[in-house]
C-alpha angles and dihedrals in degrees: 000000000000106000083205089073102052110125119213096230086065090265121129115223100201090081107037110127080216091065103078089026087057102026080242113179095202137257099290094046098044093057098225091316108102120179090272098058132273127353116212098189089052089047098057088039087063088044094064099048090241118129090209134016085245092089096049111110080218094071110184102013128186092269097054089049094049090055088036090054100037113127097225097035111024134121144221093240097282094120090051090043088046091047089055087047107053091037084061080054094247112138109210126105146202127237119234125260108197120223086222089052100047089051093051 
């Protein structure tokens, strides 16, 4: 896993199909600001001086469960699942499961 593609979300960008599609460097590269705009979560993440969300004591915070429980974007847990993860120092991942996907 390359730490360098840990998304703060909880996603992980290595494997985004956006990515190739964006030239897209990855959430830790582009400093809050992906190829769509702004990221918020990624944001107060750097604010905090914090490379993931995983090592914030607000686990998950409103703004994580809005993105978690978006129709369009939402998961099934695994970026919860992957932040807890990554802040015990193990380096696996899950792959997202989109709430959009899974309904369908």
């Amino acid at each position: 896993m390359d730490k360098q593609m840990i998304g703060m979300c909880g996603t992980y960008c290595g494997i985004c199909e956006w990515k190739g599609k964006t030239n897209c460097p990855g959430c830790q590269a582009c400093h809050s600001k992906p190829f769509w705009g702004e990221c918020s979560i990624a944001k107060c993440s750097i604010d905090k001086g914090y490379n993931h969300c995983g090592h914030c004591s607000n686990l998950p915070c409103e703004k994580l469960l809005d993105a978690y429980n978006d129709e369009e974007h939402g998961d099934n847990g695994e970026r919860l699942i992957n932040l807890k993860n990554w802040a015990s120092g193990k380096e696996n991942y899950l792959k997202l499961r989109t709430l959009k996907r899974d309904k369908e």
